[in-house]
C-alpha positions as CSV (number, residue, x, y, z in Angstrom):
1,X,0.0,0.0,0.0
2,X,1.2,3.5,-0.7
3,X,-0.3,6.6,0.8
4,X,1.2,10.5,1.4
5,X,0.1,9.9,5.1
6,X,-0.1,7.3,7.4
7,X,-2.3,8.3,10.6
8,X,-1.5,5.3,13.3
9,X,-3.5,5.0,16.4
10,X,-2.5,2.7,19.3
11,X,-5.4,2.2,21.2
12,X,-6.1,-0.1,24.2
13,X,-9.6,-0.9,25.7
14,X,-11.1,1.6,25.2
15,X,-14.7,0.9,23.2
16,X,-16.3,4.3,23.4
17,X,-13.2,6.7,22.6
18,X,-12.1,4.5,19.8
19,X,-15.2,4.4,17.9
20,X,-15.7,7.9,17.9
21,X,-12.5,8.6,16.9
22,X,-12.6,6.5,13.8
23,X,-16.3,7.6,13.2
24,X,-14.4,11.2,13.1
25,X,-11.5,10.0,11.1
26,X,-14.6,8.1,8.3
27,X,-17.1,11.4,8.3
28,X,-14.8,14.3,8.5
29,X,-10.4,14.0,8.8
30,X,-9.8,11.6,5.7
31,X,-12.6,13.8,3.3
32,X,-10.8,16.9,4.9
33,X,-7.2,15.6,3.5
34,X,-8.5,13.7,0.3
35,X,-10.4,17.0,-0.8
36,X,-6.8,18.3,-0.9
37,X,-5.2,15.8,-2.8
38,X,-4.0,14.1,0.1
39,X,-3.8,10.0,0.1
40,X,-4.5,8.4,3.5
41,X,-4.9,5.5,5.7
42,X,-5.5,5.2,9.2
43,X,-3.8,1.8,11.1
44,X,-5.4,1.1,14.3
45,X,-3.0,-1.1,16.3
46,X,-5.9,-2.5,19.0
47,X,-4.7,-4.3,22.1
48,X,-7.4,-5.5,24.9
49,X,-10.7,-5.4,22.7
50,X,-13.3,-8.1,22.8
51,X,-13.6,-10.1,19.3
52,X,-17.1,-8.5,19.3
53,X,-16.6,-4.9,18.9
54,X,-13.6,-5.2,16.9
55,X,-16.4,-7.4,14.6
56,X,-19.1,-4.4,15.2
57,X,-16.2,-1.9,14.0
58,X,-15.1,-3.8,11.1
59,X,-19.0,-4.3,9.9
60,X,-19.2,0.2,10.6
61,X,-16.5,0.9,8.2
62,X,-16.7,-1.9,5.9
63,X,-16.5,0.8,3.0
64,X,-13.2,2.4,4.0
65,X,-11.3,-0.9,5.0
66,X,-12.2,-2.0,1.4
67,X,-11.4,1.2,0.0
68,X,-7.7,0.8,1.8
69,X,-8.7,4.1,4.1
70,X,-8.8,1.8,7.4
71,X,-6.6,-1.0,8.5
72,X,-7.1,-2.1,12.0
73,X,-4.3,-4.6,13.1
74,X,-5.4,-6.6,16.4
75,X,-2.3,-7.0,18.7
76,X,-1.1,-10.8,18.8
77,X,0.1,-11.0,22.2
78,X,-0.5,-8.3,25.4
79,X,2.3,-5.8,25.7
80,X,4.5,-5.2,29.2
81,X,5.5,-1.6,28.4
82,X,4.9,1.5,25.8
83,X,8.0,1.1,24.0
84,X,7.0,-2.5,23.1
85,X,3.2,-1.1,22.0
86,X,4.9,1.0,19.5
87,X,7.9,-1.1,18.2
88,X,5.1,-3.8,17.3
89,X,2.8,-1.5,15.7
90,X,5.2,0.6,14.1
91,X,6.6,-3.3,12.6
92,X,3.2,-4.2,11.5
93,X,2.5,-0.7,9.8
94,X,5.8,-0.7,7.8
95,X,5.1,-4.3,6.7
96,X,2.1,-3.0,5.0
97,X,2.3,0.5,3.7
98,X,5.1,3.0,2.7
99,X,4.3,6.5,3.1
100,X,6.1,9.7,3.7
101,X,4.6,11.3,7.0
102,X,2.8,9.4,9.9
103,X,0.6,11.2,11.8
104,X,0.8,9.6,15.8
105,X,-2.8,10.3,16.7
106,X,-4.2,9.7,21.1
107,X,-7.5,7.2,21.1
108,X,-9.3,10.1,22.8
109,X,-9.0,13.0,20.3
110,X,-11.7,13.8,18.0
111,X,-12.2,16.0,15.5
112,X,-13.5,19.4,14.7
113,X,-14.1,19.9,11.2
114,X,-14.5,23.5,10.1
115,X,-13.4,25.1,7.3
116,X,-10.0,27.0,9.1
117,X,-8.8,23.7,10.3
118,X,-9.5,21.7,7.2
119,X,-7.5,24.0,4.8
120,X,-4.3,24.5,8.1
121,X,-4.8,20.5,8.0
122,X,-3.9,20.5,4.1
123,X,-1.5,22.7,4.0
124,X,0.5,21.8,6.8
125,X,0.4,18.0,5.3
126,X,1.1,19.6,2.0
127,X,4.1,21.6,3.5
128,X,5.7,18.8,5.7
129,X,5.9,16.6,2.6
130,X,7.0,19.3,0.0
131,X,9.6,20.7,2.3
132,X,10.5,16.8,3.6
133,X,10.4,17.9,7.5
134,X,11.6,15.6,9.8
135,X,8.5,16.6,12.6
136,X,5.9,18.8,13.4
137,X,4.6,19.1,17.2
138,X,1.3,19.8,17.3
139,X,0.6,22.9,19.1
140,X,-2.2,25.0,21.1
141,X,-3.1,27.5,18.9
142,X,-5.1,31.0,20.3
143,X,-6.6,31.3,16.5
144,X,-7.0,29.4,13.4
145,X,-3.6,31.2,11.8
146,X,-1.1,28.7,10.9
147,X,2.6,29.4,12.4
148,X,5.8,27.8,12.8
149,X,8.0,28.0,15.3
150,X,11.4,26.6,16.7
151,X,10.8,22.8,18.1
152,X,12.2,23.7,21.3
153,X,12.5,26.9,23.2
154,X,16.3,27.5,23.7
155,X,15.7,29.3,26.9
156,X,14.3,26.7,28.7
157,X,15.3,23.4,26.9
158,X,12.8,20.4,27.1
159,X,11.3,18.1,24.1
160,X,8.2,19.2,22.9
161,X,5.4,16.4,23.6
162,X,3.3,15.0,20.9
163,X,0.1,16.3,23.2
164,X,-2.3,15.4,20.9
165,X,-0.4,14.9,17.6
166,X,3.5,14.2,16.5
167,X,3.8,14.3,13.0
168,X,6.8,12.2,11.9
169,X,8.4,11.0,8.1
170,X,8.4,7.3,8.0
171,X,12.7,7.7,7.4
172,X,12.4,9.0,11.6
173,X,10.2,6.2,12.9
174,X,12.8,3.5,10.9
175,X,15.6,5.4,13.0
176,X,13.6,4.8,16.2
177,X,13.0,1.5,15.4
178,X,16.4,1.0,15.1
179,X,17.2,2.5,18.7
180,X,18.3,-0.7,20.7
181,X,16.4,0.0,23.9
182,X,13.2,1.9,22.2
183,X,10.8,-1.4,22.7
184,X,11.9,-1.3,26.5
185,X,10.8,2.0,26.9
186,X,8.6,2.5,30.0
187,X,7.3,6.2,29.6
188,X,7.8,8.9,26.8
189,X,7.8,7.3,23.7
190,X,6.5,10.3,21.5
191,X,9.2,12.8,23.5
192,X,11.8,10.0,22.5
193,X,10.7,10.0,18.9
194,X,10.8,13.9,18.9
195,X,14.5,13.4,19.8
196,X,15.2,11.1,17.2
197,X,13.8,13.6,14.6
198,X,15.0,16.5,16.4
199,X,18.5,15.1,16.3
200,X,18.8,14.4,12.7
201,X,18.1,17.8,11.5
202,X,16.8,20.3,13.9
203,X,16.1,22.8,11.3
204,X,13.7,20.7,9.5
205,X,11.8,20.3,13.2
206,X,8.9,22.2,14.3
207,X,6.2,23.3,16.8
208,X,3.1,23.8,14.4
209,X,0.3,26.3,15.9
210,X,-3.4,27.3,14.6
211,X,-4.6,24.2,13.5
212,X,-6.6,23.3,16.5
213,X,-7.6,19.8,14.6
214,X,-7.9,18.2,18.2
215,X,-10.0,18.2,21.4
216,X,-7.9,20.1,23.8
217,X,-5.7,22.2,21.0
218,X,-8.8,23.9,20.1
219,X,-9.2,27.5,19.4
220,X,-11.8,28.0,21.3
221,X,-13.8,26.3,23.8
222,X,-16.0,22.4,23.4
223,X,-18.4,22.1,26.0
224,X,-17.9,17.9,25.1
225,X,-14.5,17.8,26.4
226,X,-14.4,15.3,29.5
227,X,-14.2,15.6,33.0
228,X,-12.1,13.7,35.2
229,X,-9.9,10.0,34.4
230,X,-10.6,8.6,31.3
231,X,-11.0,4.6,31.8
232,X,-8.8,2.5,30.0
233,X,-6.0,3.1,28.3
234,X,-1.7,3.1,28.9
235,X,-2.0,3.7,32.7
236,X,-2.1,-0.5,33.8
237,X,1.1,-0.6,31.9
238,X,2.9,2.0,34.3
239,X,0.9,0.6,37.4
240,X,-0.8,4.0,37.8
241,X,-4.5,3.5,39.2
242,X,-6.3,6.5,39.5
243,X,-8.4,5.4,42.3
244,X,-5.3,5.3,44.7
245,X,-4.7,8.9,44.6
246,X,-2.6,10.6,45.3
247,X,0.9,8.8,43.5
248,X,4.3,10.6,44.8
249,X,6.0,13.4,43.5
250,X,6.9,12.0,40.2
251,X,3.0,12.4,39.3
252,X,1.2,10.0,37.4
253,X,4.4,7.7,35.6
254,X,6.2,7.6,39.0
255,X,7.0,3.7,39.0
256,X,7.5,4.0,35.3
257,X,10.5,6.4,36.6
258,X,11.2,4.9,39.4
259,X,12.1,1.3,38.1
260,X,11.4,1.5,34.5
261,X,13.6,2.3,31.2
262,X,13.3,6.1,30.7
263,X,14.6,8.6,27.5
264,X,17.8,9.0,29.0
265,X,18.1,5.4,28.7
266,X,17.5,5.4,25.3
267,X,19.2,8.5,23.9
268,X,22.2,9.3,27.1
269,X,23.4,12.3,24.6
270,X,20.0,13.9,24.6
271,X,18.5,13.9,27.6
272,X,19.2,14.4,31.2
273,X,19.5,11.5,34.0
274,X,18.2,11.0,36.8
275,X,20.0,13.3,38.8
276,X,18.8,16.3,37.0
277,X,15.6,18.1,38.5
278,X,13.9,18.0,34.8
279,X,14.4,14.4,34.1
280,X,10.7,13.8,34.3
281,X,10.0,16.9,32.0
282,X,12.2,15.6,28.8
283,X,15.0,17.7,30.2
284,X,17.3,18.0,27.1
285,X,21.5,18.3,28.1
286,X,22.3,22.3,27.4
287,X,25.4,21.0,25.3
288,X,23.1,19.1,22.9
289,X,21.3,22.4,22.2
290,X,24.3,24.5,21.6
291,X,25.3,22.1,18.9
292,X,22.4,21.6,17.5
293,X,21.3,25.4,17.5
294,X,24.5,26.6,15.9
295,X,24.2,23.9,13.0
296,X,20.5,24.5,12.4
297,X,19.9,28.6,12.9
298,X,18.6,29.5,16.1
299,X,15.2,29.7,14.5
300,X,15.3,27.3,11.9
301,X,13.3,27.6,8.7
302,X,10.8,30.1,10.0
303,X,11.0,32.0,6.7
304,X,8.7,29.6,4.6
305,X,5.9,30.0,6.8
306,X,2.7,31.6,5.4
């Protein structure tokens, strides 16, 4: 299969959010990026669904799994950790389709289809594969303008988070795949990828704001948005239980940081240990952004930006 975009969804248990999501992705997000010329597919990797409702969401969107717009790949065996979620998926997904950007979409976003974010949608799709961008963090946007702006803030040096999207080329998740401790990873996958990317050419890197595609990078308000935990999900992976409130001061992935494999792990020369006060924020070592500022340009490609 070949397709401009690859939008991959890891999604565990969790019936409702999934099925609205890909009910979004079917009535709105793919017509949004095929109107612009924009070929697509959507992988869900599911992991702890009943046979049933993965039959009930196969019989939904018959048309756009026969039309290649919806692969959903059941997981084969239950997964210890995050890093091991994504090294399978990301193995099953590049078994089947070659594509130049991925878009790494959360099981609870949704999206809001209106005619600003449809047309930022295109053209930052059209943009990241004309321009052949390494990543785009998706950021909170105060209007529907499209801007872009340095990945990370050189005064106060931490990876951006996906928070609801990271959009990735397929050549950065192949170099994460190839990381030797990525599938032992415990907690921060998407900041881990976001290094990889960032590494191999921070001025083809960016924090993308204005188009407010998501639940919680809107522009304005949505009275919808939920209140309080959100069952399912990562957090039985990390041994976080929301009902034993509060945790300890490392917050909500404390054992994961505690015991587990964190990004320093993984990439030593990127980010800080343990020892450093922002190790749980994807604290970045000041000497890796010297470098990598002086090779890219303090601000990067800025210039391009509409």
């Amino acid at each position: 299969m070949k397709r401009d975009i690859a939008i991959i969804i890891c999604s565990r248990g969790r019936e409702a959010m999934l099925a609205r999501l890909v009910a979004d992705m079917d009535r709105a997000f793919m017509p949004a990026l095929e109107a612009g010329g924009l070929s697509a597919c959507t992988f869900v990797y599911a992991q702890a669904y009943a046979p049933e409702f993965l039959a009930r969401m196969q019989a939904d969107h018959a048309a756009a799994i026969a039309g290649g717009r919806l692969v959903i790949i059941v997981a084969e065996r239950a997964h210890s950790c995050i890093g091991e979620v994504y090294a399978a998926a990301l193995g099953a997904i590049h078994a089947r389709a070659d594509y130049r950007l991925a878009m790494l979409m959360d099981d609870d976003s949704r999206y809001r289809a209106t005619p600003a974010v449809d047309a930022n949608l295109r053209q930052a799709a059209r943009d990241f594969i004309a321009h052949d961008d390494r990543a785009y963090s998706i950021k909170l946007g105060q209007n529907p303008a499209l801007e872009y702006w340095p990945f990370i803030d050189p005064e106060g040096p931490i990876m951006p988070f996906k928070e609801k999207m990271l959009w990735v080329s397929r050549a950065v998740l192949d170099e994460v795949l190839a990381l030797p401790r990525f599938a032992e990873l415990a907690i921060g996958e998407d900041v881990v990828i976001s290094a990889v990317a960032w590494k191999g050419g921070a001025a083809r890197c960016f924090g993308v704001y204005g188009i407010a595609t998501f639940l919680h990078l809107a522009f304005e308000p949505d009275t919808e948005a939920p209140e309080g935990s959100i069952a399912g999900g990562y957090g039985e992976l990390v041994g976080f239980d929301e009902a034993a409130l509060p945790v300890d001061d490392l917050g909500k992935y404390g054992k994961a940081f505690r015991s587990g494999v964190i990004m320093h792990h993984v990439l030593p020369e990127i980010f800080v240990g343990p020892e450093h006060p922002h190790h749980t924020i994807s604290g970045i070592r000041p000497e890796a952004v010297s470098r990598y500022n002086r090779d890219a340009g303090k601000f990067g490609r800025l210039s391009r930006a509409p």
